[in-house]
PAKOL-886539 format. One line per field, with one value per residue (C-alpha): residue number from 1; residue in three letters; x, y, z. Coordinates in pm, 1 decimal. Example, Ala and Ser with C-alpha at 12.3 -4.5 7.8 and 13.67 -1.06 7.14 Angstrom:
// PAKOL-886539
num = 1,2;
residu = ALA,SER;
px = 1230.0,1367.0;
py = -450.0,-106.0;
pz = 780.0,714.0;
This chain:
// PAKOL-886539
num = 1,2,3,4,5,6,7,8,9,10,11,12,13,14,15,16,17,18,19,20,21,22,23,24,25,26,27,28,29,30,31,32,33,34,35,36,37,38,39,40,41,42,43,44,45,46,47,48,49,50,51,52,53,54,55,56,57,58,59,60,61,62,63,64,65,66,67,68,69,70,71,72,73,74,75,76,77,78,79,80,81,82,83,84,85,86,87,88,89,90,91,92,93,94,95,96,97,98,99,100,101,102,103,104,105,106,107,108,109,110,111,112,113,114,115,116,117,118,119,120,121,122,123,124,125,126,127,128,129,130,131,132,133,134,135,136,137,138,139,140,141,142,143,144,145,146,147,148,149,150,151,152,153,154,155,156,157,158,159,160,161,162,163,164,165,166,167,168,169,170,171,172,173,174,175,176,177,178,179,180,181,182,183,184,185,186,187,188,189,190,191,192,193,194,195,196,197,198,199,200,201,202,203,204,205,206,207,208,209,210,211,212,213,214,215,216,217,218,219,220,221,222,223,224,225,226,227,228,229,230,231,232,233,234,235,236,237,238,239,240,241,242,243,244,245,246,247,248,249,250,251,252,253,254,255,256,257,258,259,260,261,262,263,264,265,266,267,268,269,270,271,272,273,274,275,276,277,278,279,280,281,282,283,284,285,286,287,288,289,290,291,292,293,294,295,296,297,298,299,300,301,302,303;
residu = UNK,UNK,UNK,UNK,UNK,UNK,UNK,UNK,UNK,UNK,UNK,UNK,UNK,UNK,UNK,UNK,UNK,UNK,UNK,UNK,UNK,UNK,UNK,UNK,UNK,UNK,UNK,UNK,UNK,UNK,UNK,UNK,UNK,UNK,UNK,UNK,UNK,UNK,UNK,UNK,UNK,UNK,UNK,UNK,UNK,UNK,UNK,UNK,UNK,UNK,UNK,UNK,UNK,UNK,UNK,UNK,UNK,UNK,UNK,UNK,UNK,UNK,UNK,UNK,UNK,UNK,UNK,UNK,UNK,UNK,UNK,UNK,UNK,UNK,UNK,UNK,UNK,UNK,UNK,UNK,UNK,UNK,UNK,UNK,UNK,UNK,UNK,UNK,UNK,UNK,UNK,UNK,UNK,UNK,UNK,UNK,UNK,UNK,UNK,UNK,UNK,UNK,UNK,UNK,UNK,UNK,UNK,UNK,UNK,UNK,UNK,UNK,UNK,UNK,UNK,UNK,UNK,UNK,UNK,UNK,UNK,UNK,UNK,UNK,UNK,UNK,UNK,UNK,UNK,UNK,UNK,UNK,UNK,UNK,UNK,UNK,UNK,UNK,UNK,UNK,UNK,UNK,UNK,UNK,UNK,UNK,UNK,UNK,UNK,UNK,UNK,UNK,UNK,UNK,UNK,UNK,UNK,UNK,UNK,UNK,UNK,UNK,UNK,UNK,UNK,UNK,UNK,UNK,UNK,UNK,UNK,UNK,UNK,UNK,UNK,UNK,UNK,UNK,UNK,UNK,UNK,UNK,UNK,UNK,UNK,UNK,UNK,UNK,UNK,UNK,UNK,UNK,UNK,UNK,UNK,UNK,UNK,UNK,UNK,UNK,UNK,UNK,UNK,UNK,UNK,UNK,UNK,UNK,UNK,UNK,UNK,UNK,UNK,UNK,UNK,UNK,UNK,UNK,UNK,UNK,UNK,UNK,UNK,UNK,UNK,UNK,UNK,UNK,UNK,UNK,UNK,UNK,UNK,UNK,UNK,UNK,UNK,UNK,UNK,UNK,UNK,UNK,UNK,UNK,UNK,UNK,UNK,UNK,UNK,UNK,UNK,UNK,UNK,UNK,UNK,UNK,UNK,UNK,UNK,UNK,UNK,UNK,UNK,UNK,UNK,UNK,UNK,UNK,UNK,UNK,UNK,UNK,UNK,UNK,UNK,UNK,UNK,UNK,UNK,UNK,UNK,UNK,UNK,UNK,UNK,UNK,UNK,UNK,UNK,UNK,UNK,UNK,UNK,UNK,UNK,UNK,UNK,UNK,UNK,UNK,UNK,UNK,UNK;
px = -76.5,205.8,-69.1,-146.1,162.1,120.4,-263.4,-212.9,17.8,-278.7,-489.7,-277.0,-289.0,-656.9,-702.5,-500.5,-677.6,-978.3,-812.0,-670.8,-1034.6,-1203.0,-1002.4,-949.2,-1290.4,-1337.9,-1087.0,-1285.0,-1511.7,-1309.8,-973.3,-726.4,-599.0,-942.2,-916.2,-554.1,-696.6,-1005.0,-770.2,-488.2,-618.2,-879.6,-640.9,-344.4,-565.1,-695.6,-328.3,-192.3,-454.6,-403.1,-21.7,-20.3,-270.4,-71.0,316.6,346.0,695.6,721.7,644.4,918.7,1193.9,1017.9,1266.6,1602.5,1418.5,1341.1,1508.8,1425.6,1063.0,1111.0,1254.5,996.8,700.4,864.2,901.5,593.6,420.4,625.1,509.6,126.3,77.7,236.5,76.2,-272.9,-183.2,-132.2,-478.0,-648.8,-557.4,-374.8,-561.4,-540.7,-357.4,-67.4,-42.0,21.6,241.1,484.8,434.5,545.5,859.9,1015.9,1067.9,1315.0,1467.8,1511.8,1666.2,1965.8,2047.3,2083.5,2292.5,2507.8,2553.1,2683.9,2344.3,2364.0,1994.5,1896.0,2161.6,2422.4,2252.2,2476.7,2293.7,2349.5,2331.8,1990.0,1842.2,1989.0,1800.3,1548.6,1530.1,1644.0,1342.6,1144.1,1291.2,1224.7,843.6,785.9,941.7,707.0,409.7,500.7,501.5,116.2,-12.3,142.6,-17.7,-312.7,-373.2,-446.8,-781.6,-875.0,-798.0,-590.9,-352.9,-452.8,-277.9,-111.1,-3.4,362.3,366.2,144.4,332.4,726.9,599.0,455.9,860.5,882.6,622.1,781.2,1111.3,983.2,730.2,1047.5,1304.7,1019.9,920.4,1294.4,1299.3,980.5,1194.2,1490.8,1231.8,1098.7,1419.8,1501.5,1186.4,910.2,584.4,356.9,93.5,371.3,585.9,202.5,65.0,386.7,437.9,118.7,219.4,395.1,124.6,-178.9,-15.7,87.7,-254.1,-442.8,-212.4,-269.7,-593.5,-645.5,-437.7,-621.8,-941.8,-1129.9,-1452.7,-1345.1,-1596.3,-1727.6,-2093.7,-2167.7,-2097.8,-2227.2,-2092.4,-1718.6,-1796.4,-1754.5,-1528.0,-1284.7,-1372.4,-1354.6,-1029.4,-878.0,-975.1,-793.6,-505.2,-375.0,-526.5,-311.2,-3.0,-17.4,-176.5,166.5,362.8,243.9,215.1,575.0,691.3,537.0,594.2,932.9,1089.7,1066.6,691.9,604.3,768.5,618.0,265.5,289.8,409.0,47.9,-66.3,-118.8,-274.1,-566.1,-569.5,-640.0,-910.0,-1092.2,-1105.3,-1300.4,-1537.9,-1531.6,-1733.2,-1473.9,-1206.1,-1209.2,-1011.8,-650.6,-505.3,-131.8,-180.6,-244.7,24.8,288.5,119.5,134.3,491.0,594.5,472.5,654.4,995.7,926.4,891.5,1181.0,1389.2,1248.2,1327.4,1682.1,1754.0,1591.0,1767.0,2159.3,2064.1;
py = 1473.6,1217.8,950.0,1030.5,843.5,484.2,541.1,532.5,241.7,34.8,122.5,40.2,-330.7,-325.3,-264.9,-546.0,-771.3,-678.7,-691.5,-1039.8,-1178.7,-976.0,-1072.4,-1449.7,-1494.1,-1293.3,-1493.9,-1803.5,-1691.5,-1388.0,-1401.7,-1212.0,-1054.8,-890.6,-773.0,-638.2,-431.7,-285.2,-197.9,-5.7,154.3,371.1,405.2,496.6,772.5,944.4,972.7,1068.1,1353.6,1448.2,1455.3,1689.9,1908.5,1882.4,1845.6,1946.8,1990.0,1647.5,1547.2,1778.6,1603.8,1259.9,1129.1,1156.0,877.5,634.4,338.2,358.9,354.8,98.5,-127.8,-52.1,-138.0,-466.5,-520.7,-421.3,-619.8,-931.6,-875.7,-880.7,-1097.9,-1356.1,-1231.0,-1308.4,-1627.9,-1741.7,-1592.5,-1752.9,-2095.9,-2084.6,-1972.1,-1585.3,-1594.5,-1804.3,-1593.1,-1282.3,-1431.5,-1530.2,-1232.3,-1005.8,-1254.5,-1263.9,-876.5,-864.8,-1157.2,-998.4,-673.9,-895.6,-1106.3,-751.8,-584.6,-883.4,-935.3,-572.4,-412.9,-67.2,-74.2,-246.9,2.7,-180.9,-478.2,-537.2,-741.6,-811.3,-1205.2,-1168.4,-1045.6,-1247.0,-1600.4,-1394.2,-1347.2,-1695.9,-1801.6,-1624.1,-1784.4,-2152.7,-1975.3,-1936.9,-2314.9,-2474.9,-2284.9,-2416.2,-2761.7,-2711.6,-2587.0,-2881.0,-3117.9,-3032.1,-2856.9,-2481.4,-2316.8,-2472.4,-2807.7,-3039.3,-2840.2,-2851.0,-2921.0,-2572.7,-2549.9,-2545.3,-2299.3,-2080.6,-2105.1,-2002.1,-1761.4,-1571.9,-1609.1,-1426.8,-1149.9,-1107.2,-1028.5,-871.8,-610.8,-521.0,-409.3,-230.7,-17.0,40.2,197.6,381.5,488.1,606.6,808.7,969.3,1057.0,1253.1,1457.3,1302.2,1272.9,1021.6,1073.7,1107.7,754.3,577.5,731.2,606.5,207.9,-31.8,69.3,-272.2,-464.6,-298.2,-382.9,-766.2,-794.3,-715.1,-882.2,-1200.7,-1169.8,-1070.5,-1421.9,-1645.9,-1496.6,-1690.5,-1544.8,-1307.2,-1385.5,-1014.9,-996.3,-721.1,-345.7,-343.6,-643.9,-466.6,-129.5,-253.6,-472.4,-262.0,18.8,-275.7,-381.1,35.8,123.9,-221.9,-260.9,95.2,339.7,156.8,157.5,509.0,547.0,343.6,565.3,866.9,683.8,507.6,912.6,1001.6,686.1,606.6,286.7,85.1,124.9,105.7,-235.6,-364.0,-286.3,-412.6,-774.0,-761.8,-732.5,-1146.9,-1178.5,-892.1,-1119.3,-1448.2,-1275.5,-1140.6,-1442.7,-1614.2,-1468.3,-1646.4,-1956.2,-2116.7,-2165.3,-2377.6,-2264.0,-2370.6,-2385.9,-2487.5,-2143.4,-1925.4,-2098.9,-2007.4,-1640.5,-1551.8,-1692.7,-1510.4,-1178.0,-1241.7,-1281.2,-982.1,-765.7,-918.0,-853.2,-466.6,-423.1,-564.2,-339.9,-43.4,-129.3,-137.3,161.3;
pz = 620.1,769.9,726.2,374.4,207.1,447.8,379.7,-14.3,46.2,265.1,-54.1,-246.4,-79.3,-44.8,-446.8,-528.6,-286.5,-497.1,-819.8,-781.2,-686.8,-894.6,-1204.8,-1063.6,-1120.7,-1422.1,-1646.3,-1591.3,-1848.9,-2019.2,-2218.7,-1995.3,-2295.1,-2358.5,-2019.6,-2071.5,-2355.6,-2159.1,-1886.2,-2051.2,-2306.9,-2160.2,-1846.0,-2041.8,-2246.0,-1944.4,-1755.9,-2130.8,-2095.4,-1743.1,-1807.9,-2090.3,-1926.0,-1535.6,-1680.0,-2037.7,-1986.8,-1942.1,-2315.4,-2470.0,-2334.2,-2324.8,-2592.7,-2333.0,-2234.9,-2470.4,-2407.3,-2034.4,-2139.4,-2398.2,-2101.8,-1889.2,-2158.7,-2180.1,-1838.8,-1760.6,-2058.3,-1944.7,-1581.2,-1630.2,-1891.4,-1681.4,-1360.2,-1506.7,-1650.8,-1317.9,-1172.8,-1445.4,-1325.1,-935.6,-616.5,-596.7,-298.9,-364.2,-707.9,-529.4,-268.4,-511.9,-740.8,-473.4,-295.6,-620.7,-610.5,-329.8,-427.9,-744.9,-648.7,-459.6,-722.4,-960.6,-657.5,-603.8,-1015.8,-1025.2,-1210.8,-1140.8,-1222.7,-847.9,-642.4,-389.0,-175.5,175.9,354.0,716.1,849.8,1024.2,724.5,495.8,702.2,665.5,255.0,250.0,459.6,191.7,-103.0,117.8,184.6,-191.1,-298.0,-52.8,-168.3,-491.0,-339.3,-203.8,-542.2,-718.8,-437.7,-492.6,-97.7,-212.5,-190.2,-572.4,-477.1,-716.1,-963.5,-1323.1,-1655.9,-1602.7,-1244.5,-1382.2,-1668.5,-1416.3,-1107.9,-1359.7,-1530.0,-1191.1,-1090.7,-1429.3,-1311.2,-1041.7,-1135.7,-1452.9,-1235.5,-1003.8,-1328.0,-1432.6,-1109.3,-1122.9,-1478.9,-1339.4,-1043.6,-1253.8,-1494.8,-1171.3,-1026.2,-1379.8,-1281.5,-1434.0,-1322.0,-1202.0,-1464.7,-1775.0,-1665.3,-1590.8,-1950.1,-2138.6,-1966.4,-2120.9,-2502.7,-2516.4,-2342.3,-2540.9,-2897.9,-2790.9,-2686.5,-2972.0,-3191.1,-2953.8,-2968.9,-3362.4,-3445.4,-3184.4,-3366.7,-3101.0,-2871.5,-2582.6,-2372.1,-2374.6,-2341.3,-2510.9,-2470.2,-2141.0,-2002.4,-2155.5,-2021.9,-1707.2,-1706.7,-1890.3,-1555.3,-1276.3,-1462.6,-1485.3,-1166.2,-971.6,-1234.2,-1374.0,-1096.3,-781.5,-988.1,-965.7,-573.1,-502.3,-661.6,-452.0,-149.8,-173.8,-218.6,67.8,308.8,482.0,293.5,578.8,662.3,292.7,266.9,607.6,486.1,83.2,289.4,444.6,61.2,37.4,421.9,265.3,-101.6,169.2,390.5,74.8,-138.1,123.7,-27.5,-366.0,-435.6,-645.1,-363.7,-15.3,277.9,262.6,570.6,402.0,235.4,500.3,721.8,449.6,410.1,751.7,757.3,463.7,612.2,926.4,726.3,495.8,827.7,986.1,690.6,659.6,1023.6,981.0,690.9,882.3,1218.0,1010.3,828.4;
């Protein structure tokens, strides 16, 4: 059972590296918001369900938290909205890279602003090069998108808007695992904080979606069924396997394997027609991993 928690966390990895292919694909001929929609909803029924049935409890005292779920919605709303903009039109890779840099990064800048949200950040020098090799990492990925040198060749019309919103994601995603954190440290479970976090997402979706009044791309019931059960099973479902692995995982070995996430998201998207081998990429990858480590072990070696 000591393996269980890193195992969830190296599935955890392995989903997304799935996910973000998967779905990088998929939006080339399906409006991410459909997807959003065929995601959540189901997903957010069945952990609804499982919640009331596992934790009851949890629902009668839901409301002493209502505006840390209302934060969290729009976090988490912000956060993937974004996050698929950029699949739909950067290289996989790159898109999780910087979706998951900006996190740390994040969670210093709240500790050294004085949020009481992100905890106290005391940093010592060696791991501060390091985060500040990972912020330089992330800028000169930015640099090989824009050039043109990542796995889809020259950037299109939305490179930019892509490649600030994923530093929106990024931050966004890491406030709202930190509401999710604070809900679970009141006692909450898994299943009640994953059941009550995609209401914002779900409604701005449809909404989106009802005014654009434009073709999904949906094929048919089919074609939806299973993309709304590809899209639930790599979007909700490891949200919630990395909540019970992170539990169950020291902090330092978690973090050391979620850096590995973007070397997996590389190796995988190999696979996928649409994108050449970028060797600028996976230099800045494998360097980015290194740093993320080094940092860890820092923090891990001071504490």
């Amino acid at each position: 059972m000591r393996l269980f928690g890193p195992f969830m966390v190296v599935l955890f990895c392995l989903s997304q590296a799935f996910r973000d292919v998967y779905l990088g694909n998929a939006f080339q001929r399906v409006d991410f918001l459909a997807v959003i929609l065929l995601a959540f909803v189901p997903s957010t029924a069945f952990f609804a369900a499982l919640s009331w049935w596992r934790t009851p409890q949890d629902w009668k005292r839901i409301g002493t938290q209502a505006h840390t779920i209302l934060a969290m919605n729009v976090t988490t709303g912000l956060a993937w909205t974004s996050y698929f903009f950029g699949l739909t039109h950067l290289e996989p890779a790159a898109v999780n890279t910087l979706h998951s840099g900006i996190g740390p990064l994040t969670v210093i800048a709240l500790g050294l602003a004085g949020f009481s949200l992100a905890g106290k950040v005391a940093m010592g020098r060696l791991e501060a090069a390091c985060q500040i090799g990972v912020a330089l990492t992330l800028v000169a990925i930015w640099f090989v998108v824009i050039a043109g040198w990542s796995g889809l060749g020259s950037a299109g019309a939305y490179a930019w808007p892509a490649l600030a919103l994923l530093v929106l994601s990024g931050a966004s995603i890491t406030v709202s695992h930190l509401y999710s954190r604070r809900m679970a440290e009141a006692g909450f479970g898994a299943d009640t904080i994953t059941a009550v976090r995609y209401g914002f997402i779900m409604i701005g979706a449809a909404i989106a979606l009802f005014w654009k009044g434009k073709p999904t791309g949906v094929e048919g019931f089919i074609d939806g069924a299973i993309l709304g059960l590809a899209a639930a099973l790599l979007i909700a479902l490891p949200l919630y396997i990395l909540q019970i692995g992170v539990a169950r995982t020291p902090q330092l070995t978690a973090h050391v394997i979620r850096s590995l996430g973007p070397v997996f998201v590389f190796a995988l998207e190999q696979f996928d027609g649409r994108l050449a081998l970028s060797w600028p990429i996976l230099i800045l990858i494998v360097i980015y991993s290194i740093l993320v480590i080094a940092a860890n072990a820092m923090r891990g070696w001071s504490s």
